[in-house]
C-alpha positions as CSV (number, residue, x, y, z in Angstrom):
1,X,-11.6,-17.1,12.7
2,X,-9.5,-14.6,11.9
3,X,-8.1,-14.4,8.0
4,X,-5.3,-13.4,6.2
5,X,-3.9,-10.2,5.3
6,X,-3.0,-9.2,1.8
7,X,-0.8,-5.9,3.6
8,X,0.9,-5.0,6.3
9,X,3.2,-2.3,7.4
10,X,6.4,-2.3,9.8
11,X,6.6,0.0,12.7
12,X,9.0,2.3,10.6
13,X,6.1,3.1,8.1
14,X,3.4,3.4,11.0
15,X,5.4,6.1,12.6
16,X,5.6,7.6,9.3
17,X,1.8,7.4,8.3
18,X,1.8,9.3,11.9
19,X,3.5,12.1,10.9
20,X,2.3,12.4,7.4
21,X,-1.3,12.5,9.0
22,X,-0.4,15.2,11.8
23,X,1.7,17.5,9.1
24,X,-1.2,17.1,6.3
25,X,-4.2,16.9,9.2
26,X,-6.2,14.5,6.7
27,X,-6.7,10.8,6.3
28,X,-4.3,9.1,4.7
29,X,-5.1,6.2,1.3
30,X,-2.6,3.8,-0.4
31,X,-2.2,2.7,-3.8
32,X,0.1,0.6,-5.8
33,X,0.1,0.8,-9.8
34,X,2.0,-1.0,-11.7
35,X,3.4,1.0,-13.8
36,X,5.2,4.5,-14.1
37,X,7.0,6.9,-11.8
38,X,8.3,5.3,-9.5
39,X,7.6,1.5,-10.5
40,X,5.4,-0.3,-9.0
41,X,6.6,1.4,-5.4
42,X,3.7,2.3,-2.8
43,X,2.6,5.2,-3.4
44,X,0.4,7.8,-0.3
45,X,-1.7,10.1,-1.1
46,X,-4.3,12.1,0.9
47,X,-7.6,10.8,0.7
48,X,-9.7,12.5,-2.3
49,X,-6.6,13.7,-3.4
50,X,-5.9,10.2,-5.4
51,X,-8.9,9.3,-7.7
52,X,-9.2,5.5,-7.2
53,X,-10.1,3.4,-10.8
54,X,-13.2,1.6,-11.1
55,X,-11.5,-1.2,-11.2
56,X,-8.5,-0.9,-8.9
57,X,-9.1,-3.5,-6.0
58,X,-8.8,-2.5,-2.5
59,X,-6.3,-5.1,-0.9
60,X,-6.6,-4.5,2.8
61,X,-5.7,-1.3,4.9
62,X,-2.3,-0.3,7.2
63,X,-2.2,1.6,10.1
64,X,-5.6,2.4,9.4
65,X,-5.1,3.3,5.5
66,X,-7.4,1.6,2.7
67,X,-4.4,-0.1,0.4
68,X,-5.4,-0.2,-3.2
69,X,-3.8,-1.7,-6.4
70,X,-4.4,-1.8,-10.0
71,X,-5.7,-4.9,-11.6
72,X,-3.0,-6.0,-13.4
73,X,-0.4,-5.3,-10.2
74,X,-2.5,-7.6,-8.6
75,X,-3.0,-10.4,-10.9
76,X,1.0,-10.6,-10.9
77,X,1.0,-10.6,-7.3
78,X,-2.5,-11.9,-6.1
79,X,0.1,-15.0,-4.3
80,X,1.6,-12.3,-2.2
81,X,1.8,-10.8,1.2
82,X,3.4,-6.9,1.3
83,X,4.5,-5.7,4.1
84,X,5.1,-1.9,3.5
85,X,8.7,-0.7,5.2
86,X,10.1,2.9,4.5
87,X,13.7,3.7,3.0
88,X,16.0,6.8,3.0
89,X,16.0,8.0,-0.4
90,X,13.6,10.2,-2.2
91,X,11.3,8.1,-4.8
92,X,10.9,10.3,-7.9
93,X,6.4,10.1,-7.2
94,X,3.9,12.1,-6.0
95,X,3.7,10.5,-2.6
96,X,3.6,12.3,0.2
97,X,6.3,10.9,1.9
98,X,8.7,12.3,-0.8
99,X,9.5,15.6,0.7
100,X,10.8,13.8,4.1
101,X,13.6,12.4,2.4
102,X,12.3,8.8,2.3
103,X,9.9,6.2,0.6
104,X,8.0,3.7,0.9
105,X,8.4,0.4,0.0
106,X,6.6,-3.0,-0.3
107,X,8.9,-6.1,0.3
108,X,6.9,-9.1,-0.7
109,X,6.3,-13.4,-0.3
110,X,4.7,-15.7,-1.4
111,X,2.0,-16.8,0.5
112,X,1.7,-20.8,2.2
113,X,-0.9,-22.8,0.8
114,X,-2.4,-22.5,4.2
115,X,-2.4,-19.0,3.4
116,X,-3.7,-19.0,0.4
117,X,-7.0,-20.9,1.9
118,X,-7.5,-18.5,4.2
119,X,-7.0,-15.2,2.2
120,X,-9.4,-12.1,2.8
121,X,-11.9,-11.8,0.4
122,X,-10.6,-8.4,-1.9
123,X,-13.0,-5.6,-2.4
124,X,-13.2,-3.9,-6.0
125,X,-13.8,0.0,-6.0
């Protein structure tokens, strides 16, 4: 049975998360806050170069990426799927995308009740 995803990403951002990886040579990590810079806007960091919160919840990973979000992003949007695109446009973040000339960006729905039943379970750091 397979279950379903709080995240995804579009081929855009993949090809992205490619190029951020070969041009930083690290892993890559996710997180989504809910709060300054840039909003609540996706935001990549290298991984150990973000420290995640105790209680920031891991939501699922893209493109091989762990996705985190702060506890109070997600109890607004716990009903949602993101899918993670990427703009043109610089983001005024830390992310490493920035320097590229574009950012990321979640587009989100709400999930089916079918969905909903079927959610994978979140992990809390």
């Amino acid at each position: 049975m397979s279950f379903t995803s709080r995240v995804s990403s579009t081929e855009s951002a993949n090809k992205i998360i490619d190029q951020l990886r070969k041009e930083h040579d690290c892993e890559l990590m996710f997180h989504q806050s809910g709060g300054c810079c840039d909003g609540s806007a996706p935001m990549c960091f290298a991984v150990g170069d973000f420290m995640v919160g105790s209680r920031d919840i891991k939501i699922g990973e893209i493109h091989g990426c762990e996705f985190f979000m702060a506890p109070e992003q997600f109890e607004y949007m716990k009903a949602t799927h993101l899918t993670i695109d990427v703009v043109e446009g610089r983001g005024s973040s830390f992310s490493l995308e920035i320097p590229l000339g574009v950012r990321f960006i979640a587009i989100s729905r709400l999930f089916s009740d079918e969905e909903i039943a079927n959610l994978e379970e979140i992990e809390i750091e």
